[in-house]
ZAPAKE-430370 format. One record per residue (C-alpha): residue number from 1; x, y, z; residue in three letters. Coordinates in Angstrom, 2 decimals, decimal comma. Layout:
% residues N
+-----+---------+---------+---------+-----+
|   i |       x |       y |       z |  aa |
+-----+---------+---------+---------+-----+
| NUM |       X |       Y |       Z | ALA |
...
+-----+---------+---------+---------+-----+
END
This chain:
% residues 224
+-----+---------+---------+---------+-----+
|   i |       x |       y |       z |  aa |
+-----+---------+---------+---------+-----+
|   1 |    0,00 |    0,00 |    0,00 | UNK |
|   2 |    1,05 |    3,38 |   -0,46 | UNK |
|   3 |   -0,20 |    6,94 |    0,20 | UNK |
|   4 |    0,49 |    8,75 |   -3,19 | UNK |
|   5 |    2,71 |   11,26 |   -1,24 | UNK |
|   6 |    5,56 |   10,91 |   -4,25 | UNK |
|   7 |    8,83 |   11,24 |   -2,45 | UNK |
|   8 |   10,80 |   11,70 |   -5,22 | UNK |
|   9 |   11,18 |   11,25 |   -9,15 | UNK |
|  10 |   12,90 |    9,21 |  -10,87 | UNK |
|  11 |   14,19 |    7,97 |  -14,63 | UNK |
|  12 |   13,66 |    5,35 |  -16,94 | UNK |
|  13 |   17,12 |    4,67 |  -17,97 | UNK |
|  14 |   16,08 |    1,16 |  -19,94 | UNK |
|  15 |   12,82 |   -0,65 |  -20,76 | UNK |
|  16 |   14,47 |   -4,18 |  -22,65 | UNK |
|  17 |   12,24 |   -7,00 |  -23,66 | UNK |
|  18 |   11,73 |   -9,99 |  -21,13 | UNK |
|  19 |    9,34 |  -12,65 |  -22,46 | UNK |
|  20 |    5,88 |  -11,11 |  -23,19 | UNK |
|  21 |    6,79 |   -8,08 |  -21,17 | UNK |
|  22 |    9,34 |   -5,59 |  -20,13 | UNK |
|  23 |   12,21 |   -4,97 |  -17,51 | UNK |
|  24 |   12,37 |   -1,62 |  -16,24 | UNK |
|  25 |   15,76 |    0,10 |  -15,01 | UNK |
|  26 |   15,07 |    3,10 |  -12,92 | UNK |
|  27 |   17,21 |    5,59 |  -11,77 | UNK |
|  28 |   16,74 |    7,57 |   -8,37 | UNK |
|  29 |   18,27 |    8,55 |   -5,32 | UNK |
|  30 |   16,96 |    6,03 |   -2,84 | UNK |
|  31 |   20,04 |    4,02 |   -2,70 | UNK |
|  32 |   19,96 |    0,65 |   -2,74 | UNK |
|  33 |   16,31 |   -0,74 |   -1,76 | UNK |
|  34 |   15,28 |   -4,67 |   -0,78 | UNK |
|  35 |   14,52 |   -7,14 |   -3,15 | UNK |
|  36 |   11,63 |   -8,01 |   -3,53 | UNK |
|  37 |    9,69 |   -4,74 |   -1,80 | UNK |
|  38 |    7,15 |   -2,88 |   -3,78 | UNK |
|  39 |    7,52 |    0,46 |   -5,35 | UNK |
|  40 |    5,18 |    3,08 |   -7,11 | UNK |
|  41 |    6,22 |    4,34 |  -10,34 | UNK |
|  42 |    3,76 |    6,28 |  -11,16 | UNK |
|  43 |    1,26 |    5,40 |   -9,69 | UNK |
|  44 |    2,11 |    1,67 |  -10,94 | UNK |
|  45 |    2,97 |   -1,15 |   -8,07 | UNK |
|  46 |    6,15 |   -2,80 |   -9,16 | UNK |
|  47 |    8,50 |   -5,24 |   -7,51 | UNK |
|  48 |   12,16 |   -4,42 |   -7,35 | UNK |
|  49 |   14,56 |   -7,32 |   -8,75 | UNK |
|  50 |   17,20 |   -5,59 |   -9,21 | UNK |
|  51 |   19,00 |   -3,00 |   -7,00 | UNK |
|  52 |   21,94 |   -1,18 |   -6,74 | UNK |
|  53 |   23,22 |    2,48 |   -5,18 | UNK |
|  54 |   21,72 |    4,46 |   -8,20 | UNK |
|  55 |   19,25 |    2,25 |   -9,56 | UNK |
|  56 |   16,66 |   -0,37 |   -9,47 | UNK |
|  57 |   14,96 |   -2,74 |  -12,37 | UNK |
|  58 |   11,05 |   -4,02 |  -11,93 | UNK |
|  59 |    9,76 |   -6,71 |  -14,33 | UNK |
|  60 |    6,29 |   -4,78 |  -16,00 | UNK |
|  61 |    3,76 |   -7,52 |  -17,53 | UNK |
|  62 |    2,75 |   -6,79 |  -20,95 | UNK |
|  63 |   -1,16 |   -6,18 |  -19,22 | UNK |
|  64 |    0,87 |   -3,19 |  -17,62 | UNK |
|  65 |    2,73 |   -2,09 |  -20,03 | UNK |
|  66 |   -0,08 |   -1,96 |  -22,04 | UNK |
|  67 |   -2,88 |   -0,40 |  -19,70 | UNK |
|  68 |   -0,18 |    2,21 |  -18,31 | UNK |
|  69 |    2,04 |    4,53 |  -19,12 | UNK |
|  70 |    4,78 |    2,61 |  -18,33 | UNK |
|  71 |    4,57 |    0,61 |  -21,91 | UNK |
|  72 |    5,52 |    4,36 |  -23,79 | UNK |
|  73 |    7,02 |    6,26 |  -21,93 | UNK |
|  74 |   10,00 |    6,95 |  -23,13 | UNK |
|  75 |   13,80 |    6,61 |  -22,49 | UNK |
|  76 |   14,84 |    9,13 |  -20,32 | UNK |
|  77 |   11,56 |   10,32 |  -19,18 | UNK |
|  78 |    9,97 |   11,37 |  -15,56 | UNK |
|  79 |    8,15 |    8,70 |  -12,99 | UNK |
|  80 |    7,63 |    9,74 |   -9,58 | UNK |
|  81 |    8,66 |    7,07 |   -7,04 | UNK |
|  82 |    6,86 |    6,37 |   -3,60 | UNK |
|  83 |    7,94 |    3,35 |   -1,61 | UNK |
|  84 |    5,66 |    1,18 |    0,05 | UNK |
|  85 |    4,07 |    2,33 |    3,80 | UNK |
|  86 |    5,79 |    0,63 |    6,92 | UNK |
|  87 |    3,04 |   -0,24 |   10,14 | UNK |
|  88 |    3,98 |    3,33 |   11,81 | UNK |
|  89 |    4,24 |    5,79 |    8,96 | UNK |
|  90 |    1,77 |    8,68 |    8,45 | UNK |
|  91 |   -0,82 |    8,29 |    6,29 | UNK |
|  92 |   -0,89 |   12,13 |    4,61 | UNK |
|  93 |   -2,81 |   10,86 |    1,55 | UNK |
|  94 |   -4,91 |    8,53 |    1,16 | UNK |
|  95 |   -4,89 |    4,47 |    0,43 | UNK |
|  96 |   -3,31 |    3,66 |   -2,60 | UNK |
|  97 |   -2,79 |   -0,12 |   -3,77 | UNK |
|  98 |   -1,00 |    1,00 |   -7,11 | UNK |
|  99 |   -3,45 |   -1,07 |   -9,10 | UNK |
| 100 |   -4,11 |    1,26 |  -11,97 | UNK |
| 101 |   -7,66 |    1,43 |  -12,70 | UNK |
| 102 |   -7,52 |    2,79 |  -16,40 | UNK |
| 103 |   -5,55 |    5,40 |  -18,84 | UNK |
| 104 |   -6,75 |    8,81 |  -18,40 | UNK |
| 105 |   -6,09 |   11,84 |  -20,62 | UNK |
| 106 |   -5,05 |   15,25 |  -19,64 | UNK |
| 107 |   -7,46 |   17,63 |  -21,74 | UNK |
| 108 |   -6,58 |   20,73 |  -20,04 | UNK |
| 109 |   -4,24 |   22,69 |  -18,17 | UNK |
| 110 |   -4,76 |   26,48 |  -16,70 | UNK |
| 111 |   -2,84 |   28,22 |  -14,04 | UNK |
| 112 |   -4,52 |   29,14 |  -10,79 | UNK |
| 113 |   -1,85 |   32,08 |   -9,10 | UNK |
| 114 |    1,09 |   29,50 |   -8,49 | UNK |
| 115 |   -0,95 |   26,26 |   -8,53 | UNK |
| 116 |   -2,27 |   24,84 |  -11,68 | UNK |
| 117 |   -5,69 |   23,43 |  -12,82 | UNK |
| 118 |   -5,93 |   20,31 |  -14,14 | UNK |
| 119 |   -8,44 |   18,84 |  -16,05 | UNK |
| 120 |   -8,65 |   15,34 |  -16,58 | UNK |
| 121 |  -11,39 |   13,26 |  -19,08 | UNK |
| 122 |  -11,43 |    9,66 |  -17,33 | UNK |
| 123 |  -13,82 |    6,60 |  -18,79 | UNK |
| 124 |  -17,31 |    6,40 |  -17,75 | UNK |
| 125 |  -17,06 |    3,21 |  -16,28 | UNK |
| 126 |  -15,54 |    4,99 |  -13,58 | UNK |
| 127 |  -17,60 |    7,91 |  -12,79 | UNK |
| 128 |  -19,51 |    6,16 |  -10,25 | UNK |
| 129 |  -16,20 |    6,03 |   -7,94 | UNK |
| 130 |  -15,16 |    9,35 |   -8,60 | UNK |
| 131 |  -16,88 |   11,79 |   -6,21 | UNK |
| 132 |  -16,24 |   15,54 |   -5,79 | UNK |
| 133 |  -13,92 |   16,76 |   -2,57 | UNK |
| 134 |  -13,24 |   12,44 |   -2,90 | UNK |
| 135 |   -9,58 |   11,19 |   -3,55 | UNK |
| 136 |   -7,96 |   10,65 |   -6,77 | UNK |
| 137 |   -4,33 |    8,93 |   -8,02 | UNK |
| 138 |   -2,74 |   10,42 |  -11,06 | UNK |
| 139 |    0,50 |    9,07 |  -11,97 | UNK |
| 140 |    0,94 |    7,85 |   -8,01 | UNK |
| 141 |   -0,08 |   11,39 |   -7,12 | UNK |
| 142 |   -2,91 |   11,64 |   -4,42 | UNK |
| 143 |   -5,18 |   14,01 |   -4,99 | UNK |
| 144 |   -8,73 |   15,86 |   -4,19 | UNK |
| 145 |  -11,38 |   16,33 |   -7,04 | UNK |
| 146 |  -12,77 |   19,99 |   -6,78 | UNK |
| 147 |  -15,20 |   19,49 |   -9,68 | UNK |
| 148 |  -16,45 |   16,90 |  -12,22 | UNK |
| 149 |  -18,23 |   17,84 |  -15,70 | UNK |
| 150 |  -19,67 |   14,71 |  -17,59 | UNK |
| 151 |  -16,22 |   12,71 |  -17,70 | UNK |
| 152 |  -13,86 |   15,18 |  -16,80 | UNK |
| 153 |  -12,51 |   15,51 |  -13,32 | UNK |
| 154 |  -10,49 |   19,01 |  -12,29 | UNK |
| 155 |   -7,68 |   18,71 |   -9,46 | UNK |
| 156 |   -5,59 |   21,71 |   -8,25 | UNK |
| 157 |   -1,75 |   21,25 |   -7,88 | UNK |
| 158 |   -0,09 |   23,38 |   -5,88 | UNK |
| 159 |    3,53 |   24,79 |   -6,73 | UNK |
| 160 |    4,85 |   21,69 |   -4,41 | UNK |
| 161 |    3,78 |   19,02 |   -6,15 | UNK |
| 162 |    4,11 |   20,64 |   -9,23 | UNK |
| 163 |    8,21 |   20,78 |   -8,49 | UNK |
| 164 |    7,90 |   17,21 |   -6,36 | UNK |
| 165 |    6,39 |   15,41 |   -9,35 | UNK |
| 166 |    5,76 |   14,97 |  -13,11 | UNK |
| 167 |    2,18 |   16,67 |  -13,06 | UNK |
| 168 |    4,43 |   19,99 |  -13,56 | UNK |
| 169 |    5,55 |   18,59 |  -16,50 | UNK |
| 170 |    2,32 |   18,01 |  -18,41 | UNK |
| 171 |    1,11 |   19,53 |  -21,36 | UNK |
| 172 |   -2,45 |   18,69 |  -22,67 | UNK |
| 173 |   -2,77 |   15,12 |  -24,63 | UNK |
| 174 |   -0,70 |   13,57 |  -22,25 | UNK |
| 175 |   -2,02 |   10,26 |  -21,00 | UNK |
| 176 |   -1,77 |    9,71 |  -16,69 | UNK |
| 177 |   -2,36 |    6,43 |  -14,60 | UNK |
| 178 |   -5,58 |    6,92 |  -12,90 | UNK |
| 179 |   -6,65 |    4,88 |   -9,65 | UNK |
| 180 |   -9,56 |    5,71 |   -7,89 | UNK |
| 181 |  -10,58 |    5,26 |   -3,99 | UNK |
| 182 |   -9,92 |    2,35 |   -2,72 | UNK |
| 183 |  -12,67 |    2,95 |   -0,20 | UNK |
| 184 |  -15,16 |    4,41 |   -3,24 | UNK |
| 185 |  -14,17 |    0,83 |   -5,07 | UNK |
| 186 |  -15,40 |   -1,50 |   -1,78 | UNK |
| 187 |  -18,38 |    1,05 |   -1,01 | UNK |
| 188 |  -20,22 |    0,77 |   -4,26 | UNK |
| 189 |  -19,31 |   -2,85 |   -4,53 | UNK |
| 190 |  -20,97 |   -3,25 |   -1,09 | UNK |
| 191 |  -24,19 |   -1,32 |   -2,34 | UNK |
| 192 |  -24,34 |   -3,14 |   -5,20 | UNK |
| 193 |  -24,55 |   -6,29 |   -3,59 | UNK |
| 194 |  -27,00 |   -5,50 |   -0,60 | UNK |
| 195 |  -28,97 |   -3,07 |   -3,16 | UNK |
| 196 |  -29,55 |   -6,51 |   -5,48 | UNK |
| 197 |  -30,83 |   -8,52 |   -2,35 | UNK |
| 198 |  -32,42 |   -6,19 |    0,01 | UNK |
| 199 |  -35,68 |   -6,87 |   -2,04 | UNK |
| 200 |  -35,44 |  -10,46 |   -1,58 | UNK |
| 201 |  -34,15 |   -9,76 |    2,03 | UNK |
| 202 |  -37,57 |   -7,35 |    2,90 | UNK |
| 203 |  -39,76 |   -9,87 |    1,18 | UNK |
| 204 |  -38,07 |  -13,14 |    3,78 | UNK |
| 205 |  -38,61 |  -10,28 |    6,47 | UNK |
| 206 |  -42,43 |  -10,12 |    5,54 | UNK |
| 207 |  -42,86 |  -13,39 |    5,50 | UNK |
| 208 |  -41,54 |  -14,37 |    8,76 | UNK |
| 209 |  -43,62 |  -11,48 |   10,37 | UNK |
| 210 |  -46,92 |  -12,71 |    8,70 | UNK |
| 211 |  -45,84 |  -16,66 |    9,76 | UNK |
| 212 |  -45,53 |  -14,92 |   13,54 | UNK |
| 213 |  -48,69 |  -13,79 |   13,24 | UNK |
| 214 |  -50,66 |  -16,85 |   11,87 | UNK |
| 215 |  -50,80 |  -16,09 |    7,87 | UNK |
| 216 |  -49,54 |  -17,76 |    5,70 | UNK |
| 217 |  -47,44 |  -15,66 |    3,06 | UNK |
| 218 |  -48,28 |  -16,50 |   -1,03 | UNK |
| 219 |  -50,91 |  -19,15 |    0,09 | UNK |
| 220 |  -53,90 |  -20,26 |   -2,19 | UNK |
| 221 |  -54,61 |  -16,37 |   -4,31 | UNK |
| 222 |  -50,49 |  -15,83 |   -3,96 | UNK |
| 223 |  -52,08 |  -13,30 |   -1,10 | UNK |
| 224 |  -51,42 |  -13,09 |    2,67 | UNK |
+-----+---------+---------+---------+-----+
END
């Protein structure tokens, strides 16, 4: 799990074939990390099998590659880097399982004083997650949605995470790793499940209130 607090970015240095998929070099400035411990790259979990004082390589599926930006971005570009949480550490975003939910696209950019406006056209399959003053990941970036319009979501990045991460770097067109709220995810699964059988639940209520009271429920007319 992670926060989407990026503490620092990184660069691709090397994306070489490896069976269906890709390996990933990374540079940073972490220093040497564990094998085997997960890592955000933008927004993406990956699991470090390489390491060394100035680097460390992730395997990327060709699913990934392919439903990311990690599959084009190219040599030499930005990722912002967040290592996984430790039992202990402050939680100053928000949940983040770096399971990228879909591509997004960045469809406009305006400057607010320092901060900039972002505005962000996401697939409708998701708009039922995606909640104003909710939580949103782009590119392993936690953030708060101040609007929505139709499909389009608006953030506000302030000068901080502008110079933290690669959202300063965006121009309109470009394509960002979009997660949404873990919590949204599980709370609309949950009322979509209990919304499907509360009618059958009400209806086994009814009929165990009208058995308490001597009727018999759906007998002879389908009546009480």
């Amino acid at each position: 799990m992670f926060t989407g607090l990026v503490e620092l970015k990184g660069t691709l240095a090397r994306r070489s074939r490896r069976g269906p998929g890709y390996r990933l070099a990374v540079e940073s400035g972490f220093g040497p990390l564990v094998l085997g411990e997960s890592i955000s790259v933008s927004g993406a979990c990956l699991t470090v099998v390489s390491t060394d004082a100035r680097s460390f390589e992730a395997d990327v599926s060709l699913e990934t590659a392919n439903k990311t930006t990690l599959g084009a971005l190219p040599v030499g570009g930005s990722v912002n880097l967040e290592r996984s949480l430790k039992v202990g550490d402050r939680l100053g975003g928000h949940l983040v399982s770096g399971h990228v939910d879909a591509l997004a696209e960045l469809v406009g950019v305006a400057p607010a004083g320092e901060a900039r406006r972002l505005c962000v056209a996401f697939p409708h399959d998701l708009a039922r997650f995606i909640a104003v003053k909710g939580s949103i990941t782009l590119d392993g970036v936690s953030l708060t949605v101040n609007a929505i319009t139709g499909d389009v979501l608006e953030v506000m990045v302030i000068p901080h995470t502008l110079n933290m991460t690669t959202l300063g770097e965006l121009e309109a067109g470009a394509a960002l790793n979009l997660e949404v709220d873990t919590l949204a995810r599980y709370a609309v699964r949950f009322l979509e499940v209990s919304g499907a059988s509360a009618p059958k639940a009400a209806e086994a209520g009814l009929k165990d209130a009208l058995h308490q009271a001597g009727f018999e429920y759906g007998a002879g007319s389908g009546k009480p």
